[in-house]
N, C-alpha and C positions, 0 to 999 in steps of 0.2 A: 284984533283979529284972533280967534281962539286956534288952537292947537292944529283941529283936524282940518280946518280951513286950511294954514300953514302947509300942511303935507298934500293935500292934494294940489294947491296950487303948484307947489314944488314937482309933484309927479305930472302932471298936465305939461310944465316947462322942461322935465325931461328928458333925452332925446334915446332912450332906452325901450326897446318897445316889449311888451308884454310877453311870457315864456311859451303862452297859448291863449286861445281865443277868451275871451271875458268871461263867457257864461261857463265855461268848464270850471272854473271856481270855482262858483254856485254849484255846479254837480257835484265835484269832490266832496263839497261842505255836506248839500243833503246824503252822500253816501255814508258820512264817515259818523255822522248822525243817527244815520238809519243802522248804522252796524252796533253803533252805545245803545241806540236802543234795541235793538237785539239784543243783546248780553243782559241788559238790565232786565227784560221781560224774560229771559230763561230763568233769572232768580225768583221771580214772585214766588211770592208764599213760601220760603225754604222751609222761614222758622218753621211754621204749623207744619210742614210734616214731617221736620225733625222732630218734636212734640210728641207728634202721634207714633210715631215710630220706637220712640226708645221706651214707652211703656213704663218707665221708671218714674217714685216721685218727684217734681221739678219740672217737668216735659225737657229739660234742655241734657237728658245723658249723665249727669254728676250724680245724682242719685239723693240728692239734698233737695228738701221740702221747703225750706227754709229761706225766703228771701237773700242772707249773707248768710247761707253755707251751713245755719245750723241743725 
């Protein structure tokens, strides 16, 4: 008997009943997902227009051409 088998028979034999309805998990999860992935799509592209923006050689602000700074 593997592991997750173990747990859910366990919770099936339970007598604890759930904090809220089943599927609101499920919505929590897709929220909490859809909110990471908000965040992560406000970053696309930072580098490229930090790049373009500092005008200096290096695109990244330090002012060094130089792969290590030189």
């Amino acid at each position: 008997m593997s592991l997750a088998l173990a747990v859910v028979y366990a919770a099936a034999e339970s007598e604890h009943p759930l904090p809220m309805p089943a599927f609101l998990f499920g919505l929590i999860a897709l929220a909490v997902f859809a909110a990471l992935g908000i965040v992560m799509w406000s970053f696309r592209d930072v580098a490229n227009r930090h790049a373009q923006v500092s005008g200096r050689p290096g695109g990244d602000g330090s002012g060094s051409g130089g792969p290590h700074g030189a």
